[in-house]
Every structure is written in structure tokens, then in C-alpha cells.
N, C-alpha and C positions, 0 to 999 in steps of 0.2 A: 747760787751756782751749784750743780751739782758734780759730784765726779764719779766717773762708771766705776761700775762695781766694790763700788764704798754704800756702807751705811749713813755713812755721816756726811751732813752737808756743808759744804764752804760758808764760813759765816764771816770772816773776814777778807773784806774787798781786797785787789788788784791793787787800787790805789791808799789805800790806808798800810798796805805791806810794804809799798813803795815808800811811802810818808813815815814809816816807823822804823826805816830800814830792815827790814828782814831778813835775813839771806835766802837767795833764791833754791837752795836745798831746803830749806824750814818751812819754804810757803805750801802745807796742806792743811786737812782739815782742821790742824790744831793753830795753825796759825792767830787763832784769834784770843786764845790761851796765852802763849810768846809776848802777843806786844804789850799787855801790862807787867807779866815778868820780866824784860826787859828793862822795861820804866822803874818795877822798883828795883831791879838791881841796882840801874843806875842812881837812882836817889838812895840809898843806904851803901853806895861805895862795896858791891860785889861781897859784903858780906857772907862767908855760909849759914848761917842760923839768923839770918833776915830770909825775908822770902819763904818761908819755907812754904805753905798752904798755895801761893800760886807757883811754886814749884813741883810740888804734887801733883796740882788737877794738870799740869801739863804734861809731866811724865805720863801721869795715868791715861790721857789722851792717847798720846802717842803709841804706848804701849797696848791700848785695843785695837789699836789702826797696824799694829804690826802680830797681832792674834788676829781677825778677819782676815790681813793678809793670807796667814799658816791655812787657815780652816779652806779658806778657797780655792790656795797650790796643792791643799789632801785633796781636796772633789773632784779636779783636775787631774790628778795621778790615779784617784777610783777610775774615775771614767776613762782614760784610758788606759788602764789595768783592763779593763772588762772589755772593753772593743779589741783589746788584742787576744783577749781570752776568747771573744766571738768570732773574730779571725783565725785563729787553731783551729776551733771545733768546726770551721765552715767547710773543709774542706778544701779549702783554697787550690788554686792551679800553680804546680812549682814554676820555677821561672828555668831552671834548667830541668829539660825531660831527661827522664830516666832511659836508657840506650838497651839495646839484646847484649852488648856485649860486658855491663857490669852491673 
């Protein structure tokens, strides 16, 4: 499955999120990261210094998916940076005309 304007693709199902319990803010592309980190939290009792390596590639995950985010809301503010800069220069027609008497 893919998701618009991600790089990365869904690799964990619909139903396997459902099946591992997910929460429904967690299921994106990293989602397939989560459900073994979850597993082992569980079997090593929420430990902090267990897990740590599939706690990593999850963050790390997550953490480029919220970098592509940044880099696509800048392209977004270039682009219209510059249609409003080409809008100035156009000459545009005022929306109030100017009167003889000011």
C-alpha cells in the first residue's frame, strides 16, 4: 500500500495492526517497526535498557517520516513564496480603484 507523498511504503497490513493492537495514531509507515517492539517490551516487562536496537530503528523510522515531512511543507512555502512574488510583479488589477478625488 502506498501513501501519497511518502517515500516509504506501508509494509505492515491493516490487519496485522489490528492483530497486534496498534493504536490508531501509530499505524504509518513505521508501523511494522512498533509490532515487534511492542512484543518485546512485553516479554522483557517494559524494561528501559531491553530493547533497545528495535527501539532505535523505530525511532529512526519515525524520525525521517517527520524530516520528508519538514522538507515538503519548505517546497510548499518556496512555491508559494514565488507565485506571490509573481503576483507583485504582475501588475495585478487593485480590487479598490483609485478615485480623482484621493
Amino acid at each position: 500500500m502506498e501513501v501519497e507523498g511518502s517515500s516509504k511504503k506501508m509494509i505492515a497490513t491493516q490487519e496485522e495492526m489490528v492483530e497486534n493492537r496498534v493504536p490508531i495514531p501509530y499505524r504509518d509507515q513505521c508501523a511494522h517497526l512498533l509490532i515487534p517492539l511492542n512484543k518485546c517490551r512485553q516479554a522483557e516487562f517494559y524494561l528501559p535498557w531491553r530493547c533497545e536496537i528495535e527501539r532505535h530503528t523505530y525511532e529512526k523510522c519515525e524520525y525521517e517520516l517527520v524530516m520528508e515531512r519538514m522538507l515538503q511543507m519548505q517546497k510548499i512555502r518556496e512555491e508559494e513564496a514565488k507565485l506571490k512574488q509573481a503576483g507583485k510583479q504582475g501588475g495585478s488589477i487593485p480590487l479598490i480603484p483609485k478615485t480623482a478625488n484621493t
